[in-house]
C-alpha positions as CSV (number, residue, x, y, z in Angstrom):
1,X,-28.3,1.2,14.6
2,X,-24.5,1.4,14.1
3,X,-23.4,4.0,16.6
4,X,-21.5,1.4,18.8
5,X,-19.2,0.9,15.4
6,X,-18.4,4.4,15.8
7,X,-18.4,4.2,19.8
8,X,-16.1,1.6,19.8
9,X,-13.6,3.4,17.3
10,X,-13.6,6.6,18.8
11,X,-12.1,4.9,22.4
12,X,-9.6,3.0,20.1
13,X,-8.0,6.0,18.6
14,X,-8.7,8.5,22.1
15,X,-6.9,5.7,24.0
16,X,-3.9,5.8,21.3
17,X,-4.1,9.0,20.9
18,X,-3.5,9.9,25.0
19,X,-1.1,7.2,24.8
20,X,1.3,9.3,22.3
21,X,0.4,7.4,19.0
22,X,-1.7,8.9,16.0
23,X,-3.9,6.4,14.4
24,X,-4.3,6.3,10.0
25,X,-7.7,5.4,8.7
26,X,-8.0,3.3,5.9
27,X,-11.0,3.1,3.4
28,X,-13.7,5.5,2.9
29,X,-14.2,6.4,7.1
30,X,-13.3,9.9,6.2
31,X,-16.0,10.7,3.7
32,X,-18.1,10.3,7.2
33,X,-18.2,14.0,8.9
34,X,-19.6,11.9,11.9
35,X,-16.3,10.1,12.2
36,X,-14.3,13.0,12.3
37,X,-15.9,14.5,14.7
38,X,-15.6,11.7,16.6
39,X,-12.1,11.9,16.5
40,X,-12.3,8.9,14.5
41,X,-10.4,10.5,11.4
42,X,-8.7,13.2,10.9
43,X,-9.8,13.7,7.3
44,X,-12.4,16.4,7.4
45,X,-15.0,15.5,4.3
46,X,-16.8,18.8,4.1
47,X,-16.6,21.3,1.4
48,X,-13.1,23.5,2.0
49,X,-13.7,26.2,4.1
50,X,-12.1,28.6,6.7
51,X,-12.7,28.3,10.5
52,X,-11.8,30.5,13.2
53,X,-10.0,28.4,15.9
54,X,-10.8,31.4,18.7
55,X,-14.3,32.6,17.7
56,X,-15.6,29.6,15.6
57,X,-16.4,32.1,12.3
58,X,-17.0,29.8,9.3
59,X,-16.4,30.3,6.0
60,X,-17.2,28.0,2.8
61,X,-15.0,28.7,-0.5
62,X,-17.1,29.7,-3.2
63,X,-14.0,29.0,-5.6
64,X,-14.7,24.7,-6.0
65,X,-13.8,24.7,-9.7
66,X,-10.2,26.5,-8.7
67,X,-9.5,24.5,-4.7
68,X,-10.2,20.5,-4.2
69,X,-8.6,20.9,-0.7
70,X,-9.0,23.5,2.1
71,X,-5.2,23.0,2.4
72,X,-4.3,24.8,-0.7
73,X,-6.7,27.9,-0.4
74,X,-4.8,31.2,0.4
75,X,-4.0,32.2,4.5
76,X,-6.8,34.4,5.7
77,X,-7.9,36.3,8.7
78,X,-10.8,36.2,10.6
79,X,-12.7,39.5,10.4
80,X,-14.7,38.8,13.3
81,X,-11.8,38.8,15.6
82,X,-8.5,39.2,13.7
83,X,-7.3,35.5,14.6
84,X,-5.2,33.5,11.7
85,X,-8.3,31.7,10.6
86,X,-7.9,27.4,10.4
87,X,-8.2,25.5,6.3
88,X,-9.6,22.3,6.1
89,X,-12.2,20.4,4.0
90,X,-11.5,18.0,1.0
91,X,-14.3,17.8,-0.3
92,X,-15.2,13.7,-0.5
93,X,-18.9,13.0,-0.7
94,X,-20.6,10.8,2.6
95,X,-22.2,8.4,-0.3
96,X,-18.6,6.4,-0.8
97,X,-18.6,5.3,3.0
98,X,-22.8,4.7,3.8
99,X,-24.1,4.5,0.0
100,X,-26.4,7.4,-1.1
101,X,-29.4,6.7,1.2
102,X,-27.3,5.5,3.9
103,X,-28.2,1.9,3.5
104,X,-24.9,0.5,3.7
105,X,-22.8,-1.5,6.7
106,X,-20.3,1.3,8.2
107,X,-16.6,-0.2,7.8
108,X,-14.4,1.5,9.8
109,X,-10.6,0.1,9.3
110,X,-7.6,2.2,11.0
111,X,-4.1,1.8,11.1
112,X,-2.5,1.9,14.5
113,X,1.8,2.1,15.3
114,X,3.5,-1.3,14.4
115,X,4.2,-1.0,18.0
116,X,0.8,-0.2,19.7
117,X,-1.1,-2.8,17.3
118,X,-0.8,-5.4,20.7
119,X,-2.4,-3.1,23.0
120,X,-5.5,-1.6,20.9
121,X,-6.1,-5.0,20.1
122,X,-6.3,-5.6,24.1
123,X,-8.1,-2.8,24.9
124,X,-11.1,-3.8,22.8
125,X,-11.4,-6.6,25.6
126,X,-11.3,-3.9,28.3
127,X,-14.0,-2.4,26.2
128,X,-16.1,-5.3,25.2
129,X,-15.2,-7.9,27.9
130,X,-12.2,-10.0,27.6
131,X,-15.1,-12.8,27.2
132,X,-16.6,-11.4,24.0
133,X,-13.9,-10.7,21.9
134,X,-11.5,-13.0,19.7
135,X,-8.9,-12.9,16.9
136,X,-10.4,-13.1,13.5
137,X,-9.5,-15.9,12.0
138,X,-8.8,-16.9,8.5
139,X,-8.5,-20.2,6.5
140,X,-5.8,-21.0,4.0
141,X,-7.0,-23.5,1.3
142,X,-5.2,-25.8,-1.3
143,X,-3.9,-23.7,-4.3
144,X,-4.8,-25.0,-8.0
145,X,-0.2,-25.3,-8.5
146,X,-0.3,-27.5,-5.2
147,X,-3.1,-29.9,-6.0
148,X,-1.8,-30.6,-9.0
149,X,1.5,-31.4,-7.8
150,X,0.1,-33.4,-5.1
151,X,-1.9,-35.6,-7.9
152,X,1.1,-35.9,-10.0
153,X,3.1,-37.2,-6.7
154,X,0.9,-39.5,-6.1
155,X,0.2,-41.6,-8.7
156,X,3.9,-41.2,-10.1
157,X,4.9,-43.1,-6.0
158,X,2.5,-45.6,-7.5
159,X,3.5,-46.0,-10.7
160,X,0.2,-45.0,-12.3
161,X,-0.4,-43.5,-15.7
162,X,-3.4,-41.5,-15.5
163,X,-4.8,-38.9,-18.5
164,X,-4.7,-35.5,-17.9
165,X,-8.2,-35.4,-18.0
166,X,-8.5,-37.7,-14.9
167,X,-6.2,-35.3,-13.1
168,X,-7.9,-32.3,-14.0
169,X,-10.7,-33.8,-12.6
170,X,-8.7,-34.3,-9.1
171,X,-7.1,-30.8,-9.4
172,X,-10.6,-29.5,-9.3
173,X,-11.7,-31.9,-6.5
174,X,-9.1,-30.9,-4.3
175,X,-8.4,-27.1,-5.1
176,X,-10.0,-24.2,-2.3
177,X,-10.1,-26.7,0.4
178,X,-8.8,-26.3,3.8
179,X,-5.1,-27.0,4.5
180,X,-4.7,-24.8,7.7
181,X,-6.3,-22.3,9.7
182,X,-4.6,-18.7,10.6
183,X,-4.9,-15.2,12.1
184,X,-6.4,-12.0,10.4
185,X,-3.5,-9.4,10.9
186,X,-6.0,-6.9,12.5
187,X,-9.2,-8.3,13.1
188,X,-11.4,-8.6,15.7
189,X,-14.2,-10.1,16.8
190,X,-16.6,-9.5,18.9
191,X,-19.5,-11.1,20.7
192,X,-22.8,-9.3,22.1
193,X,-23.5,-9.7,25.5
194,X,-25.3,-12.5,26.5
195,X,-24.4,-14.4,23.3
196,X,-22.5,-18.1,23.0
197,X,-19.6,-17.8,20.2
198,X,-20.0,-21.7,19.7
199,X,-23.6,-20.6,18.3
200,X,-21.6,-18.5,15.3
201,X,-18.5,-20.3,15.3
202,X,-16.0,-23.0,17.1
203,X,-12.9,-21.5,18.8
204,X,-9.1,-22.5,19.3
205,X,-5.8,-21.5,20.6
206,X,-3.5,-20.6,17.6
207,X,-1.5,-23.4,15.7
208,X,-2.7,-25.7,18.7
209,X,-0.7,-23.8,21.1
210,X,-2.4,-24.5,24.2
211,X,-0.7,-22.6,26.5
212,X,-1.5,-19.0,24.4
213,X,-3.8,-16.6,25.7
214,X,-5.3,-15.9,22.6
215,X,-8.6,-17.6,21.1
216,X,-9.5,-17.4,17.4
217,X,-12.5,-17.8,16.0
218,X,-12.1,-21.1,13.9
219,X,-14.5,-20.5,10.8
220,X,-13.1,-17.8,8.1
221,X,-14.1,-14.4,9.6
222,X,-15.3,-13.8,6.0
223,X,-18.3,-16.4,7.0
224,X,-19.5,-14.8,10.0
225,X,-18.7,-11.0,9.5
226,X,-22.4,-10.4,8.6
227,X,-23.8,-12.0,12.1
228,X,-20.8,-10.6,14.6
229,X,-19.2,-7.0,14.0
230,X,-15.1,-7.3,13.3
231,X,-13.0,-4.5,14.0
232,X,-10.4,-3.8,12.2
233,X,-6.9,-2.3,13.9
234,X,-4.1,-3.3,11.9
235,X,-0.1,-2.4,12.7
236,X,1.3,0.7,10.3
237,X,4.9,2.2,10.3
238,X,3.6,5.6,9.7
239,X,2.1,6.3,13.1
240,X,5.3,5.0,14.6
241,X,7.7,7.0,12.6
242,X,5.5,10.0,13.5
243,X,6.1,9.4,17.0
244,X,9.8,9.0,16.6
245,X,9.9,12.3,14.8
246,X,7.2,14.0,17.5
247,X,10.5,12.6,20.2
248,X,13.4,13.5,18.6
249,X,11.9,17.4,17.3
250,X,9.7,17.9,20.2
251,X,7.5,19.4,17.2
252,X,3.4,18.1,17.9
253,X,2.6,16.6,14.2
254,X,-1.0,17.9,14.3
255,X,1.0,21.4,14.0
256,X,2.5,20.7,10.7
257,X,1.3,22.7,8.4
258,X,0.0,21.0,5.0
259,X,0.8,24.2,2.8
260,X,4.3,24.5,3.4
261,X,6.4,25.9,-0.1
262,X,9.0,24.4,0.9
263,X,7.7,20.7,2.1
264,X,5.9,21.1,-1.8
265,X,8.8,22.0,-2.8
266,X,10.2,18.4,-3.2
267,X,8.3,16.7,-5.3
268,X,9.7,18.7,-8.2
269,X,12.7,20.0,-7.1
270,X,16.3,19.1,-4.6
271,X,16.6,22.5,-3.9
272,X,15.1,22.4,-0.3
273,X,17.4,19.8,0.6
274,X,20.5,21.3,-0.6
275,X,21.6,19.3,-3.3
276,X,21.6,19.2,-7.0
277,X,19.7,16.7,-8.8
278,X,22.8,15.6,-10.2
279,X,24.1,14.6,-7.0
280,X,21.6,12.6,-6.2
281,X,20.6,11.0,-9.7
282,X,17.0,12.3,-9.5
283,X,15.3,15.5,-9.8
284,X,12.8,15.2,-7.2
285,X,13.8,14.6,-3.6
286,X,10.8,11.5,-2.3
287,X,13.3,9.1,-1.4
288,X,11.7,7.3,2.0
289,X,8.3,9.6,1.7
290,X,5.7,7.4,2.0
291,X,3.3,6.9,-1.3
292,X,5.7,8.7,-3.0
293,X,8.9,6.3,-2.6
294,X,8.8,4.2,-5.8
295,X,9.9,4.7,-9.2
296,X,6.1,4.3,-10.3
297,X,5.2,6.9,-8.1
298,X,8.2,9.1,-9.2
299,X,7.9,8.7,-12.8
300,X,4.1,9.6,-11.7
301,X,5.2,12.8,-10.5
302,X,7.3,13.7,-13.7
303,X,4.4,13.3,-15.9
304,X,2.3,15.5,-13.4
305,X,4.1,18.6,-11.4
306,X,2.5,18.2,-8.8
307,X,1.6,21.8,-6.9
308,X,-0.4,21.5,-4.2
309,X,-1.8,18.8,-1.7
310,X,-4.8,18.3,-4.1
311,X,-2.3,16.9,-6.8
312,X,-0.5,14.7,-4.1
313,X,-3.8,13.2,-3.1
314,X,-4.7,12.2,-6.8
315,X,-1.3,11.0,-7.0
316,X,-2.0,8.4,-4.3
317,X,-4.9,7.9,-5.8
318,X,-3.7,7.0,-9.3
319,X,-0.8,4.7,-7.7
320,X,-3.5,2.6,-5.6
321,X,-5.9,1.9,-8.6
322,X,-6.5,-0.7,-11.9
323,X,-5.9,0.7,-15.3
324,X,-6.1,4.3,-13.7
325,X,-3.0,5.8,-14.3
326,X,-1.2,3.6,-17.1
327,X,-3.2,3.8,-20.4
328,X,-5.6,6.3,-19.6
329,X,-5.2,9.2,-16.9
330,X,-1.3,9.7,-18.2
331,X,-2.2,9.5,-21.3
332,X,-5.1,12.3,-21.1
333,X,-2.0,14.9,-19.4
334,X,0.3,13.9,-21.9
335,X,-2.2,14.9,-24.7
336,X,-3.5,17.8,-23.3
337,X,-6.6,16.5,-23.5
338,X,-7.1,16.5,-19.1
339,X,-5.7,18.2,-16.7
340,X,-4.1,16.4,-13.9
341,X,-7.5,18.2,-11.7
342,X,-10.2,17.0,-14.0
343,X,-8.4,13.6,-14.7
344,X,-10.4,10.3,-12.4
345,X,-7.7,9.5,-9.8
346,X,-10.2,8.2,-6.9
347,X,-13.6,7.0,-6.7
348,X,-15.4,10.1,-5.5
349,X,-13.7,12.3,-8.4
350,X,-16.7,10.5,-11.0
351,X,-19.3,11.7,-8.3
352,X,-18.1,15.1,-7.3
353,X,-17.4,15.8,-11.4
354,X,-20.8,14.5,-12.7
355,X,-22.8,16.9,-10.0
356,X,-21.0,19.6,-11.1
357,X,-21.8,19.4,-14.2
358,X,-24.8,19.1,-13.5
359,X,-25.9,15.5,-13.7
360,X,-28.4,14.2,-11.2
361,X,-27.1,12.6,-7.6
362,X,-28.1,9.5,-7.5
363,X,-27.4,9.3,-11.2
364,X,-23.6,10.3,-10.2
365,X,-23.7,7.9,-7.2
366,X,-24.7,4.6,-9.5
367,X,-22.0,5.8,-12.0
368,X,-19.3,6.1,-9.5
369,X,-20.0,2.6,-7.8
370,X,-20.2,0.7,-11.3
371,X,-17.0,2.2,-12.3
372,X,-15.2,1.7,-9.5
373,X,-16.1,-2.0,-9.2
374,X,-14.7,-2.6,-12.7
375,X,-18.1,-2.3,-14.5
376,X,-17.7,0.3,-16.7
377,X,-20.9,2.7,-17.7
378,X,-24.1,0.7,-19.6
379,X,-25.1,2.1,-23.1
380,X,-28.4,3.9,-21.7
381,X,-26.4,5.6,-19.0
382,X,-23.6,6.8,-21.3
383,X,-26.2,8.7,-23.3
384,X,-27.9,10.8,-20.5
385,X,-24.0,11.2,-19.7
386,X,-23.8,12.4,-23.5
387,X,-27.4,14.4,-23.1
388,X,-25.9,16.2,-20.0
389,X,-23.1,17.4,-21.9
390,X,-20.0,15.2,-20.2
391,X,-17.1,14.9,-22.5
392,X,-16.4,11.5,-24.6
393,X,-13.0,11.3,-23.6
394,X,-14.2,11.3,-19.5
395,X,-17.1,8.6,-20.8
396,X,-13.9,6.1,-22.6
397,X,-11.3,7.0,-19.4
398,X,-14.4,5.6,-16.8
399,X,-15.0,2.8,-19.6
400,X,-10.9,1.4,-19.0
401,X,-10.8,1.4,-14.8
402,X,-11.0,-1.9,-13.1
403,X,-10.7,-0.1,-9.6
404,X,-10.8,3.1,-7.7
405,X,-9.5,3.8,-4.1
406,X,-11.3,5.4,-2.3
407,X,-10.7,9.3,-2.2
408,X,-10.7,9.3,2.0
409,X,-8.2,7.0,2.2
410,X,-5.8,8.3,-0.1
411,X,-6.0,11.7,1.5
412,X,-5.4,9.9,5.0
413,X,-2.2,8.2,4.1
414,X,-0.9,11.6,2.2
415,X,-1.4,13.5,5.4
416,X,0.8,11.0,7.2
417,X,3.7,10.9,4.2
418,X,3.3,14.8,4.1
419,X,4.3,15.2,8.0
420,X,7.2,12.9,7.5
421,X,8.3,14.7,4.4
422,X,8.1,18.0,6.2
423,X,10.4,16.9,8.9
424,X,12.9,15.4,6.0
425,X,12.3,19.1,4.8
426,X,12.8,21.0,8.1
427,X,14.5,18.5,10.9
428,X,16.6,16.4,8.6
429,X,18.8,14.7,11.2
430,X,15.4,13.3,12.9
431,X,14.2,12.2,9.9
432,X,17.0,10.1,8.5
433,X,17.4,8.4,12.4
434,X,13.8,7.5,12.1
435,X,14.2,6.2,9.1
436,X,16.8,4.2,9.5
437,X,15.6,2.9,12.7
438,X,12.3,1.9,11.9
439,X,11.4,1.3,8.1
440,X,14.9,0.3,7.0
441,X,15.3,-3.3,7.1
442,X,17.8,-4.0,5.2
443,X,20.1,-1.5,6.5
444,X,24.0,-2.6,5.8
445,X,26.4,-1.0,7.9
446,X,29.3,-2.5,6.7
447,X,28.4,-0.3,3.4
448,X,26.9,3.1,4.9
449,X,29.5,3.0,8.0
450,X,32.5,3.2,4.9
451,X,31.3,6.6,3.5
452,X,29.6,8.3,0.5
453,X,31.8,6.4,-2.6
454,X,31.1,3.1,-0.8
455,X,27.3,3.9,-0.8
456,X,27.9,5.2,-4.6
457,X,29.6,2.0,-5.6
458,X,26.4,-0.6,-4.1
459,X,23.9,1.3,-5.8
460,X,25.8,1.5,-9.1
461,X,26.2,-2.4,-8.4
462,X,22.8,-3.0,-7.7
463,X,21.0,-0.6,-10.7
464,X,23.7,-2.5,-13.4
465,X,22.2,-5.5,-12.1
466,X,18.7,-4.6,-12.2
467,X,19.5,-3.4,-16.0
468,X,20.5,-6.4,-16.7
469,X,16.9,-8.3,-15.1
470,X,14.6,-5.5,-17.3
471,X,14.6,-3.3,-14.3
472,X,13.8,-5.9,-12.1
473,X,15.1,-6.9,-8.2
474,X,14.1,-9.3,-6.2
475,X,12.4,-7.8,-2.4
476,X,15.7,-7.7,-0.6
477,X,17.7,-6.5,-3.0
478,X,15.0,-3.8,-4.0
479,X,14.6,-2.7,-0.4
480,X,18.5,-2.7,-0.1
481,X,18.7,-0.2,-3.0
482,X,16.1,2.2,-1.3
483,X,17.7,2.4,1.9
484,X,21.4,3.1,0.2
485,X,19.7,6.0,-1.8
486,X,18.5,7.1,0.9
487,X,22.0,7.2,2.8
488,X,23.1,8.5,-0.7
């Protein structure tokens, strides 16, 4: 009954596809095989294997305990018919996107270029009818700080004592209703044929702009996304530094390989881009790579040694959850007592980990969705976990996580940061220009444009000040810093 969700999504991302732009999913699409090969995702969820791209041979791995990802299994050639043979598969079960008996809603979320955002979001009326779609939109209510300085403004204008009983009482009264009405960033709506949106929701022009040719829907989308199907196609800087790259190298980005030593290479060493680390004040070279650009993410990758595209997809998956990394996974490497492999970076890892060791599915399944929603395991469960011979120290590490992303969507956004850390790798100049033209900001010429000790001398500035906040910088400032290492 949900086939026109997956209709609809496939034109989306053929249209912007033709149109020169690769489109990101977000969420859990890519645990759906149907998606991807819809051309919905490029994340592939099976089990890795090898395909032949000329005669179509397939071939499963029967090596799961030793390759999470296709990706990092060794090259081989078809023995049907010679031909380099194709690696894919990561191995993400279809439960985490339709629930184990395919009883939940599809959700199907992707992230189009920055710059392309305007026309998917038009082309769903060319789909749809103009007439039956809309901008989601979204409400923005009174915050608890707000109310209670309203109260306090008031009755101090009046001259009124009041207890603070009386304005904890008004706080309460006034706090989580509406003060104005917005737009979701990606979402649309639409209406089925034959319907009358004023029977779901009212309808207005944004911030009572008359003149604009867009219609929002008036009630919260979150109040009507169970009667009218949204669509989510939300603007991304990844797709549109790919393109940049894909124009400057003349290189396709579905070419790039995601096995490449030397890409690897720099998440653990500057070697492939021909400096030292003392040179540039860190021994790993992810500077600008997305998912792996912050200092969390780098210090990540000390603890870890990353070695393959496995490790870089647990990475992102560690970075994106609650009390996943910090306190428990790190913890585990440091002692020895987990590998960075058997350690819970993403949601599916409980599932896939469990059924191989033999507990039951739907056992697996339950455990996965409890601990990912911040629920821990209950006492019965924990000692069929015990029964089926799971170690304590993975029962305590499932006990401590408040969330886990999704596995799909972690691997989609490492396949976008691993083309663009490729091209830093292998076409540098092309790299840095799309860089600096699209993510950077808070690029300052009048520092970069005097030279390498000018560069040197703002970022010595800036990290002395940061020293002397604890390590902290404001946004500006922070972005600032990135960029200037990044011209560093």
């Amino acid at each position: 009954g949900y086939a026109v969700m997956y209709v609809a999504a496939q034109l989306l991302v053929e249209k912007s596809n033709k149109d020169g732009y690769l489109v990101g999913s977000r969420g859990s699409v890519g645990s759906s095989f149907a998606a991807t090969m819809a051309g919905i995702t490029e994340v592939n969820p099976l089990e890795p294997h090898y395909i032949c791209p000329k005669c179509h041979n397939l071939k499963f791995t029967d090596q799961l305990d030793k390759y999470d990802t296709g990706f990092d299994m060794p090259d081989r050639v078809c023995e049907k018919c010679g031909t380099d043979m194709n690696k894919n598969g990561l191995n993400i079960p279809f439960a985490t996107f339709l629930g184990f008996n395919g009883d939940k809603e599809p959700d199907i979320d992707l992230n189009f270029s920055g710059e392309y955002q305007a026309k998917a979001h038009a082309y769903t009326g060319t789909i749809f009818g103009e007439e039956n779609t809309f901008k989601a939109g979204t409400i923005g209510t009174l915050a608890e700080k707000t109310a209670y300085g309203m109260i306090k403004n008031y009755y101090e204008e009046k001259g009124e004592q009041k207890r603070n009983a009386e304005i904890d009482r008004l706080v309460q009264g006034l706090t989580g209703i509406r003060r104005t009405t917005g737009q979701h960033p990606g979402g649309i709506v639409v209406l089925p044929h034959g319907e009358d949106i004023n029977t779901f929701t009212p309808v207005q022009h944004p911030a009572n702009d008359v003149e604009s040719p867009i219609i929002t829907t008036h009630f919260d989308y979150h109040k009507i996304d169970h009667n009218l199907l949204k669509l989510d196609i939300l603007g991304h800087d990844d797709p549109t530094v790919i393109k940049m790259l894909e124009e400057l190298t003349h290189r396709d980005p579905e070419t790039i390989p995601f096995d490449d030593p030397a890409t690897m290479s720099i998440f653990t060493s500057t070697d492939a881009l021909g400096i030292t680390p003392e040179d540039l004040g860190a021994n790993m070279g992810t500077y600008g790579i997305p998912e792996f650009r912050t200092s969390f993410t780098q210090k990540m990758i000390d603890d870890s040694n990353p070695d393959c595209f496995a490790d870089l997809v647990r990475i992102s998956g560690f970075s994106h959850g609650t009390n996943v990394w910090l306190g428990n996974a790190q913890d585990l490497i440091k002692a020895g007592t987990s590998t960075l492999k058997d350690a819970i970076s993403a949601r599916d890892d409980i599932m896939n980990y469990l059924m191989q060791n033999g507990i039951e599915p739907l056992l697996s399944f339950k455990t996965m969705e409890n601990v990912r929603k911040g629920r821990g395991i209950a006492p019965d469960v924990v000692e069929k976990l015990r029964a089926g011979g799971i170690p304590e120290w993975y029962i305590e590490s499932c006990q401590k996580i408040k969330y886990l992303f999704p596995r799909a969507h972690a691997t989609a956004y490492v396949m976008m940061g691993y083309r663009i850390a490729f091209c830093k790798v292998h076409y540098p100049l092309a790299y840095y220009a799309a860089y600096f033209s699209i993510r950077a900001a808070e690029f300052d010429a009048n520092i970069i444009a005097k030279g390498k000790d000018s560069v040197r001398a703002a970022i010595d500035a800036l990290l002395a000040e940061a020293r002397e906040h604890r390590g902290k910088l404001d946004n500006k400032k922070q972005d600032t810093l990135i960029v200037l290492q990044l011209a560093w």
